[in-house]
C-alpha positions in Angstrom: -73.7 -32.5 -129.7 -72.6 -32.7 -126.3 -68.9 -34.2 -127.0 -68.4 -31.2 -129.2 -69.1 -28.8 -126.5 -67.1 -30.5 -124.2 -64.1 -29.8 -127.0 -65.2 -26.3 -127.3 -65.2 -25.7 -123.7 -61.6 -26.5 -123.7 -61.0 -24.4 -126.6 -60.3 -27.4 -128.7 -61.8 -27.3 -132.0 -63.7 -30.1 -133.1 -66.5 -31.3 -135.1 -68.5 -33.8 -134.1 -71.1 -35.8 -136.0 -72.7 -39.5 -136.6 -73.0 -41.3 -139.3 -74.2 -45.0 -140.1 -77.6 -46.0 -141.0 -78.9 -45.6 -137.7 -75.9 -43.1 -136.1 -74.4 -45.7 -134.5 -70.8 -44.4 -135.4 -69.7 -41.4 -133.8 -66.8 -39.2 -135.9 -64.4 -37.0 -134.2 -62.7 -34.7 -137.0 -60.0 -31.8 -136.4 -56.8 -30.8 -135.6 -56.7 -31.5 -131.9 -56.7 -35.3 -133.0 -54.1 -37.0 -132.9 -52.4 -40.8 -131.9 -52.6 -39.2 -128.0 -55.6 -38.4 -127.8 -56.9 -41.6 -129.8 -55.4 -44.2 -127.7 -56.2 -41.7 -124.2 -59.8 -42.2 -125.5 -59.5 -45.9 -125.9 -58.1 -46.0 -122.4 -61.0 -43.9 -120.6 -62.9 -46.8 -119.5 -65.8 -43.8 -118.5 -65.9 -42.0 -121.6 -66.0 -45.4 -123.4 -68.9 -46.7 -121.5 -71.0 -43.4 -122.0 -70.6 -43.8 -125.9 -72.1 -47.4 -125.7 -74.4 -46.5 -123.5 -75.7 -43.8 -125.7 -75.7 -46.4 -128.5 -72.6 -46.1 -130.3 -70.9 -49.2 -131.8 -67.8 -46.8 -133.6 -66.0 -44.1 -132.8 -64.0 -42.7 -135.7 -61.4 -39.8 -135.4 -59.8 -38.0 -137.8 -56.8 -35.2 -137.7 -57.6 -34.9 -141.8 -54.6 -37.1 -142.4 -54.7 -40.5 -140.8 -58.2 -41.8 -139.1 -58.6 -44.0 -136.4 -61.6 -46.7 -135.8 -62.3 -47.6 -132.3 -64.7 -50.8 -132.0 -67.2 -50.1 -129.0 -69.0 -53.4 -129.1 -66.2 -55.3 -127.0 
């Protein structure tokens, strides 16, 4: 997937996957996420936009311990 390879590229190690009936929800899982990165996410109005454009309605990410569910429908 190409957000994982964006990770990678930066040597940030992530998996990234969908899930949902029909992969609307996009997961983010590993140990570069955390509350930063989760709410500098939420802020990038581009990165945001190219999720819903792509036809996400989630995005969840996960560090293991806590998760985080961002709502892309609004």
């Amino acid at each position: 997937m190409e957000f994982e390879k964006k990770f990678k590229d930066k040597d940030m190690n992530a998996t990234v996957t969908t899930t949902g009936d029909y992969h609307t929800t996009i997961l983010i899982q590993g140990n570069i996420v955390n509350e930063s990165l989760v709410f500098g996410m939420k802020d990038n109005n581009v990165a945001i936009q190219d999720l819903r454009e792509m036809g996400f309605k989630h995005l969840i990410m996960s560090d293991g311990n806590a998760t985080w569910d961002i709502d892309l429908k609004n």
